[in-house]
C-alpha positions in Angstrom: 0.0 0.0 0.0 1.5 3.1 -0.6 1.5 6.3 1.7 -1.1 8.9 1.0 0.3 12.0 -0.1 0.3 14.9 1.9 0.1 18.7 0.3 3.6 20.6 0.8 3.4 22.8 4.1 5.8 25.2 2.4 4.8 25.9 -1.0 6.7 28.4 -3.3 5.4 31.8 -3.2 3.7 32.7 -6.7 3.4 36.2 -7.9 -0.3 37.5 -8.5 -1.3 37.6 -11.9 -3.7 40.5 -12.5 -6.5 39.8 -15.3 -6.3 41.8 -18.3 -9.2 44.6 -18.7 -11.5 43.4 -20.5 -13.0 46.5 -21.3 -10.3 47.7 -22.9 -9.4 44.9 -24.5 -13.0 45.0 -26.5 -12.7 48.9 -27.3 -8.9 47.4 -28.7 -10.7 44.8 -30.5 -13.4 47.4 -32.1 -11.2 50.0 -32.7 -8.7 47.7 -34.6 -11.5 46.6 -36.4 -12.2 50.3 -37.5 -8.6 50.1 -39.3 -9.3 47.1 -41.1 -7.0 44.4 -39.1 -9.0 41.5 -37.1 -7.8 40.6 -33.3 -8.8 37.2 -31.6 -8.7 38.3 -27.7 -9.0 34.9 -26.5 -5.5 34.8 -28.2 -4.0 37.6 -26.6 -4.8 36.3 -23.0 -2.6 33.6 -23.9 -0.2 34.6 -26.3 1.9 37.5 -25.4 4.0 37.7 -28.5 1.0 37.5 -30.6 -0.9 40.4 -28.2 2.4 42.5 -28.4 2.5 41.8 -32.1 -1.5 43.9 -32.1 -0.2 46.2 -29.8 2.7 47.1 -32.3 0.5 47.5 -35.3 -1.9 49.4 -33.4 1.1 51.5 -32.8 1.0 52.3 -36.5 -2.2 54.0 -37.1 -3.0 57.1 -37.9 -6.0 57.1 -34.8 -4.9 58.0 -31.8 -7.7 56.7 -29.5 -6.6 53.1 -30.8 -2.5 54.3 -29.9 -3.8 55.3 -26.4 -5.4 52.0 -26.0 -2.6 50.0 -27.3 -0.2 51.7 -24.8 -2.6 51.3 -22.3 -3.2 47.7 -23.0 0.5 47.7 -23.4 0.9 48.6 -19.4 -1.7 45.6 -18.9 0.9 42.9 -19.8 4.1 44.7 -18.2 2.3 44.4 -14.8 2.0 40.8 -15.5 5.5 40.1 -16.7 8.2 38.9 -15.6 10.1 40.9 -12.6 13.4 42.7 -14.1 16.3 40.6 -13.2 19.2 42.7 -11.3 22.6 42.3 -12.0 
């Protein structure tokens, strides 16, 4: 028979991850749309290079309501990155 398991007394601390604002993310979404170029948001909750890959284009339009919203979806994802290493 083996021994039942028991949960670790000490787990690791994790970091909180802070969920992306949806809001913004469906104004993104609508104004991108506006420009002609088609965002799948499930996709950028999961896919940062593909999310910082919208965020670039949306960089590249002439509106700036969709620049402003880039930049602030932009801050969005830094929050949730990775802490800067020190050296």
């Amino acid at each position: 028979m083996l021994p039942l398991q028991t949960r670790d007394e000490n787990p690791s601390p994790t970091a909180p991850v802070r969920a992306l604002p949806i809001g913004v993310m469906a104004r993104f979404r609508r104004l991108m749309n506006y420009e002609g170029w088609e965002v799948d948001l499930p996709r950028m909750c999961v896919d940062t290079a593909y999310a910082f890959a919208c965020l670039a284009t949306a960089h590249t339009s002439g509106d700036e309501r969709l620049r402003r919203t880039a930049l602030a979806l932009f801050g969005a994802y830094d929050r949730n990155g990775e802490a800067p290493q020190v050296h």
